[in-house]
C-alpha positions in Angstrom: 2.8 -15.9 14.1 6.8 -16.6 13.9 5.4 -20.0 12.3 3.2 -18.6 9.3 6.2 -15.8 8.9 8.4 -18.7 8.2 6.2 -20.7 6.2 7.4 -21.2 2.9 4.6 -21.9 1.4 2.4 -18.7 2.7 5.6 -16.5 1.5 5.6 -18.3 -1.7 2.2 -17.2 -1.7 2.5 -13.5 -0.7 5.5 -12.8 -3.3 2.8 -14.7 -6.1 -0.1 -12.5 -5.1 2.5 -9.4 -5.0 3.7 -10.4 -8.7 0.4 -10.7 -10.6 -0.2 -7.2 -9.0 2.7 -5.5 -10.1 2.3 -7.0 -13.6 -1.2 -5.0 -13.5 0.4 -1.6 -12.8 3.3 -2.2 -16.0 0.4 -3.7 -18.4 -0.6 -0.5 -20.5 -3.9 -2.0 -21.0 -4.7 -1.9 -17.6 -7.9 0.6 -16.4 -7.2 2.6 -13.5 -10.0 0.7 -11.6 -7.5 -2.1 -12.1 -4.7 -0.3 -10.9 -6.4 1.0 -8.1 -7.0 -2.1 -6.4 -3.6 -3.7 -7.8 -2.5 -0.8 -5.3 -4.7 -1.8 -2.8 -4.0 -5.2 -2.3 0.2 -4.8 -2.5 -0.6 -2.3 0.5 -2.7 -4.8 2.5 0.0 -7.6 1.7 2.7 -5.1 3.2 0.6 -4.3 6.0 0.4 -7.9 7.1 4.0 -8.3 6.6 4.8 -5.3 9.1 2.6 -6.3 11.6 4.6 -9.6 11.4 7.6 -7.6 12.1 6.3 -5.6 14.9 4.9 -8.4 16.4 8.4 -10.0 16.1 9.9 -6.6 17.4 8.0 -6.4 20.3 8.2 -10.1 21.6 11.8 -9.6 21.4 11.6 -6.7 23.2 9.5 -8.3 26.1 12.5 -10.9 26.3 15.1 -8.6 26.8 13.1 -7.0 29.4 12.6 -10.2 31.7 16.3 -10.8 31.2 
């Protein structure tokens, strides 16, 4: 997990996906449909990238504890 976090190439890919997303949400052209699951998939993105963190959190925590 600690790996892909650090990948530069997966993050690379994460802030890409994030981008186009955003760019659907200031395009005034864009349908609500569109938005919708703009919204959708900068929420899953962030979800991934917290559970990367907790993971993180709570193997650090574990450590500590068997010190």
């Amino acid at each position: 997990m600690r790996t892909l976090q650090a990948d530069d190439t997966f993050q690379l890919a994460l802030t890409e996906i994030t981008d186009q997303q955003i760019a659907v949400f200031v395009n005034a052209d864009s349908t609500t449909d569109q938005r919708e699951k703009a919204h959708d998939i900068i929420c899953a993105l962030r979800k991934i990238d917290d559970y990367f963190d907790s993971v993180k959190t709570d193997e650090a925590m574990y450590n500590r504890k068997l010190k």
